[in-house]
N, C-alpha and C positions, 0 to 999 in steps of 0.2 A: 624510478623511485627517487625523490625529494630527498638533494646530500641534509643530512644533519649540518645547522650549523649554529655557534655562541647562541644565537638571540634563540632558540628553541630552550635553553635548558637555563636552570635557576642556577645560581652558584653555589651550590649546594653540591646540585646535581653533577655540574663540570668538572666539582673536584672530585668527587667520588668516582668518575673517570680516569683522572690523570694521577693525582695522590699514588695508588697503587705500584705505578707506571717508575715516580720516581727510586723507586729500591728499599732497602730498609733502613733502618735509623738506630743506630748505638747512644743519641745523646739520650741526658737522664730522663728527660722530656720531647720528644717531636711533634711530631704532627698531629694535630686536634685540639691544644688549647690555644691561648689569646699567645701564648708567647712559648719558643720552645728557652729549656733548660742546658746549658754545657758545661761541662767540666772545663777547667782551666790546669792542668796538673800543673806547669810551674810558677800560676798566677799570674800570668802573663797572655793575650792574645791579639796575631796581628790580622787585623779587619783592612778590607778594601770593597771597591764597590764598583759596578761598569754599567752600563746601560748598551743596548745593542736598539734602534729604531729601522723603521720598516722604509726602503729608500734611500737609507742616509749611510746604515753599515748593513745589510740584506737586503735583498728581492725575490720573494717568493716563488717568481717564473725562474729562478736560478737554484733555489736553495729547498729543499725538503724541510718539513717541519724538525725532523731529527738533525740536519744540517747546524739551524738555528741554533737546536737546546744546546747541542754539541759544543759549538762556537761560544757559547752563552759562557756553559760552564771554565772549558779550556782556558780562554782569555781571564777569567778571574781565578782560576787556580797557578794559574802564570804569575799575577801579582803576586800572590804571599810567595811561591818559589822562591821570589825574585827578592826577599827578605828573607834567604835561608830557612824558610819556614815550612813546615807540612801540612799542606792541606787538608781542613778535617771535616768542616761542618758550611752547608751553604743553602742561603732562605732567594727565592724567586719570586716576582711578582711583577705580574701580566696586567698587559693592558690589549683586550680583543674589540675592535670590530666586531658589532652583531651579525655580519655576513662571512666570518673568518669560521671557516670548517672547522665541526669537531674534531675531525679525524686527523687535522693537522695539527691541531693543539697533543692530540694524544701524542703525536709524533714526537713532537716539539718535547714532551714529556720523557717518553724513553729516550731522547738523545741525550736531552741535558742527564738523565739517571745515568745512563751509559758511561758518559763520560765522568760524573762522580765518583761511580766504580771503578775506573781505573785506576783512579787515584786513591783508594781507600778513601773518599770522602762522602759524606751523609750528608742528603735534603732534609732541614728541619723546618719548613715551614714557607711562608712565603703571604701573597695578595694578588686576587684578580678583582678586576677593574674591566666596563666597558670605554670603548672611547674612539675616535673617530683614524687614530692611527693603533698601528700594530707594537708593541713596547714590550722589549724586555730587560728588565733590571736586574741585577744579582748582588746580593753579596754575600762574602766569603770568609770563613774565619779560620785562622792556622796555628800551629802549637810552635814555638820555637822549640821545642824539648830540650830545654836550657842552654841553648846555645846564644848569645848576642844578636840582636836582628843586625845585617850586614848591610848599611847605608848609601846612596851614589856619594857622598860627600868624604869617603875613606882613601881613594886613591892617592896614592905620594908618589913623585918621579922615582923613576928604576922599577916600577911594579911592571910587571907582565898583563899587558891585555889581553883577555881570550874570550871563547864565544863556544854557544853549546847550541847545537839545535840546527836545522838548515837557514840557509838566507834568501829570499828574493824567488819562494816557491809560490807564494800566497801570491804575489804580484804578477807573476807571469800567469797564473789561475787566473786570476780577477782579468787578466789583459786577455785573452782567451776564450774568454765569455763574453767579455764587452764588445769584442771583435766578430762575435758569432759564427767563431771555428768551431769543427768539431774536433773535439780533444784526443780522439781515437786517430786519427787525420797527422798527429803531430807524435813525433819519438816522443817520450814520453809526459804527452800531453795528460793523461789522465792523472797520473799520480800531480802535478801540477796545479790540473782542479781540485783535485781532492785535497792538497795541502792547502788551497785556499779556503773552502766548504767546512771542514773536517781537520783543522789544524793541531799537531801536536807535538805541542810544546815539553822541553827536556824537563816535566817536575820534578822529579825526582832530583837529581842534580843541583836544583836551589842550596836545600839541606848541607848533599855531598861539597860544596864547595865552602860552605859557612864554615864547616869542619876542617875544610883543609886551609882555611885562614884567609879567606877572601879578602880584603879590602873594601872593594865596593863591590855592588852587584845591580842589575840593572834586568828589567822586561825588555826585549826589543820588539815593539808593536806599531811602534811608529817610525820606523828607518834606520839604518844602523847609523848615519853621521847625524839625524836630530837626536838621538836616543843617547849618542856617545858624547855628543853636546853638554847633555844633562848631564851625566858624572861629571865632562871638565869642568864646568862651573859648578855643581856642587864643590867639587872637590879643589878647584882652583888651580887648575893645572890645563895640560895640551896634551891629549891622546894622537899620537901618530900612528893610523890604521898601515896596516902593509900593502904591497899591490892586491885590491882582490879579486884580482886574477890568479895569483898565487893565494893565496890565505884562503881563499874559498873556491881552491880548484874545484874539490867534487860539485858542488852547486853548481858553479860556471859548464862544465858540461852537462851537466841536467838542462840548464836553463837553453841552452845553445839553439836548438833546434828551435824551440817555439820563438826567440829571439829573432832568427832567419826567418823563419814563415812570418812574423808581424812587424817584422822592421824597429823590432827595440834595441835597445840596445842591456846588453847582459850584467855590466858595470852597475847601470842605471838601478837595475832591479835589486844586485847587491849592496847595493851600498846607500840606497832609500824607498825599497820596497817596504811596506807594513806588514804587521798583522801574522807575522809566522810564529813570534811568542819564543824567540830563542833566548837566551840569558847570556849577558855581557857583563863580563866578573875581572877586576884586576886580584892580580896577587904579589904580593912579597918579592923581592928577587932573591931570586935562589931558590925559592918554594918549589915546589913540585905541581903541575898544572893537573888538577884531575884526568882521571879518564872520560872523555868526553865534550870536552873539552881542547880548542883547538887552539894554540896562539895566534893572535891576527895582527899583534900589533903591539906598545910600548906607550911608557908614561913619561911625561917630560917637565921638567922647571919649566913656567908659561914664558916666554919672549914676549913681548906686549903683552896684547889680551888677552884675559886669562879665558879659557872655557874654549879654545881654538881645537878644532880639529882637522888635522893635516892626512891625506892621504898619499902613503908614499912620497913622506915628506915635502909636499908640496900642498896648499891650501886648496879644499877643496873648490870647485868649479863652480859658478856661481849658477842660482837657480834654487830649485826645488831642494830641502833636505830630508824629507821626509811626507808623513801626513801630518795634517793642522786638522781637529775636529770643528773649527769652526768657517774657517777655509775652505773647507773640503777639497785641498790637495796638500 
């Protein structure tokens, strides 16, 4: 039997497939007219927006269509988090290959719902497009519920640096696949992959930390010293990470084993692996650091230039600090 695929069905037809697939919708208006409707309870919403391309951040021979949605969703409910915000409402829009499986787009579908639903948050809408690469765009909108959105540009020396979420999981996944290990083969190789595939990110905790007076806050999806980067120079200051060896034992054993088998190194992954979506928050000194929340590290008056990041008081080692999307490392 001949797989179903895009170029078989009108667009009509496709969504009447996947629609369903995404969950249900609480805004005043969703899915069927030209544009959906939202509430704003404090008149206030904060929008962001990611793109994922086929090749460039997935590969199909790696990744499930649910994989995909999954990742789609996660990384853009990451961003509002990461402005104390809760995620509420999020519009998709596909770009297929005429030989891209139906059955994978459905996939693609219940992932990204899947992952909505975790978060209490509703697909309202979206666009499908043919085209000669595989596209997925999201954006996403979040309620502060009258909280302040929590800035990278807040940090002041004496704050507490800390970190929510694991580090350098998604990198040792991605090296693990690229390497053509089997993940069953390696201690715990699979949860590895699966943080890479299927990442999740601390949401909920965005919020909880805006609450408990954050300073600044921060997605970390592109490496903890590019990422930490970002708040020094927003903020004007020099973030000194801790050993993380120490600051991020538990990971540093997770990661150990796959490290040994592929000849990485474990530092490496902690401290500019991408894409695991953990959140990097200063606070106040004296504050209380949520739960969840680990300290990794301290704020400083800059010495020279400002936006430095020191690990274990010492500058970090030259090379790679993360990923660059244009780069591609």
């Amino acid at each position: 039997m001949t797989e179903l695929v895009v170029a078989d069905l009108s667009e009509e037809e496709l969504l009447a497939r996947i629609v369903p697939l995404l969950g249900p919708t609480r805004a005043l208006v969703g899915n069927g007219d030209d544009a959906a409707v939202l509430a704003a309870p404090d008149g206030r919403y904060v929008v962001s927006t990611d793109v994922l391309v086929e090749d460039r951040h997935f590969r199909t021979d790696w990744s499930t269509g649910f994989d995909v949605g999954w990742r789609a969703a996660m990384q853009n409910v990451a961003d509002v988090a990461a402005m104390g915000a809760r995620p509420t409402h999020l519009v998709m829009a596909l770009v297929l290959p005429g030989a891209t499986p139906v059955a994978w787009v459905e996939d693609l579908a219940w992932g990204f719902g899947a992952a909505c639903e975790r978060h209490g948050a509703d697909v309202v809408g979206g666009d499908l497009s043919s085209g000669r690469e595989l596209v997925v765009a999201v954006t996403v909108h979040g309620d502060l519920e009258g909280q302040a959105p929590v800035l990278r540009s807040g940090a002041r020396p004496g704050d507490t640096l800390a970190h929510a979420g694991v580090r350098g999981w998604s990198a040792a996944g991605l090296a693990i696949l690229e390497a053509g290990a089997a993940p069953d083969t390696i201690e715990h190789g699979a949860r590895l992959v699966r943080g890479y595939l299927r990442p999740e990110p601390p949401v909920v905790l965005g919020a909880l930390a805006a609450v408990a007076g954050a300073t600044s806050l921060l997605d970390v999806s592109d490496g903890l010293l590019r990422d930490a980067g970002r708040i020094a120079r927003a903020s004007g200051v020099t973030l000194v990470l801790h050993d993380p060896a120490e600051a991020f034992a538990e990971d540093a054993s997770v990661l150990a084993p796959a490290a040994g088998r592929l000849g990485a190194d474990v530092a490496g992954w902690l401290l500019t692996g991408g894409e695991d979506h953990g959140l990097l928050a200063t606070f106040p000194p004296g504050a209380r650091v949520p739960e969840g929340f680990r300290t990794v590290g301290t704020v400083h008056q800059p010495e020279g230039d400002v936006g430095r990041v020191l690990v274990d008081g010492r500058p970090a080692s030259d090379g790679a600090t993360g990923w660059d999307h244009f780069t591609g490392r």
